[in-house]
N, C-alpha and C positions, 0 to 999 in steps of 0.2 A: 603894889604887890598883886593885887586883882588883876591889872590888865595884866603881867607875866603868867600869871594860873592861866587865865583865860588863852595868850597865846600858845602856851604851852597844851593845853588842851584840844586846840587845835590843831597844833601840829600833829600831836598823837592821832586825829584822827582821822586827818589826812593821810597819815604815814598807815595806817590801818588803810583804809581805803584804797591808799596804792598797790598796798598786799596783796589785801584779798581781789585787784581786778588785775593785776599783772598780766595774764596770760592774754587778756584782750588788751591792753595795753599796748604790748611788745607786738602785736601786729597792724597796729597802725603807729608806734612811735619805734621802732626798731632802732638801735645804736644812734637816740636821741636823746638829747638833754630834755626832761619838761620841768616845770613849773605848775605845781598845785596848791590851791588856794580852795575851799570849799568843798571839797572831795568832788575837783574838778581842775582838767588839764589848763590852763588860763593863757601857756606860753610854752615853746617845745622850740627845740633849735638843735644842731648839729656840736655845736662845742657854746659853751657858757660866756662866751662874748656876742653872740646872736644875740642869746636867749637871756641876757642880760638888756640888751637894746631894745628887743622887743618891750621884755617887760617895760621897760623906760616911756616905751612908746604908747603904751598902753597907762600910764602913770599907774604904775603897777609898783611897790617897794621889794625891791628883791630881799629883802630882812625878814615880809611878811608872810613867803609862801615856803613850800617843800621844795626843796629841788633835789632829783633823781636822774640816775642815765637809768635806759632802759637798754640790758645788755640783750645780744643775739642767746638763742635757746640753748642750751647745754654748754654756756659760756662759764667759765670758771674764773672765776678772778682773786685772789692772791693779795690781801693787803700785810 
């Protein structure tokens, strides 16, 4: 149960972190997929087959990190 707190914890404050840096984010990863772990980008790729391999390649567990698009400015999306 600890280790889930703990990932969970994490997550939130990575996903904080993606927040609050967005706008510098979106100009060096524009209409990319990344991967953050640490409230830090670890892996970025164009569609989430890259950045799946990447990760891989990096023995990185895609289970363990955020993963985000980073949409174009004034992009609207619709779920």
């Amino acid at each position: 149960m600890t280790n889930t707190i703990t990932i969970l914890e994490d997550s939130l404050a990575d996903l904080n972190w993606f927040q609050e840096n967005s706008e510098e984010l979106r100009g060096k990863y524009e209409e990319e997929f990344v991967a953050i772990k640490g409230r830090s980008i670890v892996a970025f790729g164009p569609d989430v087959e890259i950045l799946f391999r990447k990760l891989k390649e990096k023995r990185i567990n895609k289970n363990e990190v955020l993963i985000e698009f980073i949409s174009p400015k004034n992009h609207i999306v619709i779920l």
